[in-house]
C-alpha positions, 0 to 999 in steps of 0.5 A: 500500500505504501507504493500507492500512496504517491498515486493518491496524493497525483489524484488529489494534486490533479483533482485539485488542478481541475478545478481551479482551472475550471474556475478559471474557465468559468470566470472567463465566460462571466461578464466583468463590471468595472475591472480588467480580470482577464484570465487566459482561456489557453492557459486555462485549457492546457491545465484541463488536459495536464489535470486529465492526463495526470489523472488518468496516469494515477488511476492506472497505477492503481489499475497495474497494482490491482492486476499485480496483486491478482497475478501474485494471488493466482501464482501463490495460491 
């Protein structure tokens, strides 16, 4: 359990990544009254795949050391 405890903490880094681009995203489509926020909207969507695929790179992890811990059950008995 101990090897899967980096995969954890890049689920919960990429969950959290998300959703601070998705804020980022959302703020851009809403009107702005009397300021110059501006957020850039490539930036923003680069950060949505990066999140992604750091996700599904950890989810696979999991996967691999499920399918594993499966072989070594079936090969030790």
């Amino acid at each position: 359990m101990l090897g899967l405890l980096p995969a954890l903490d890049g689920l919960t880094h990429s969950a959290a990544q998300f959703d601070l681009a998705a804020r980022q995203v959302v703020r851009a489509s809403l009107p702005v009254s009397g300021g110059t926020d501006t957020v850039d909207l490539s930036t923003a969507a680069v950060a949505l795949l990066q999140s992604r695929n750091s996700f599904e790179a950890n989810t696979k992890v999991f996967k691999v050391s499920d399918e594993i811990e499966k072989a070594l059950i079936d090969t030790v008995g």
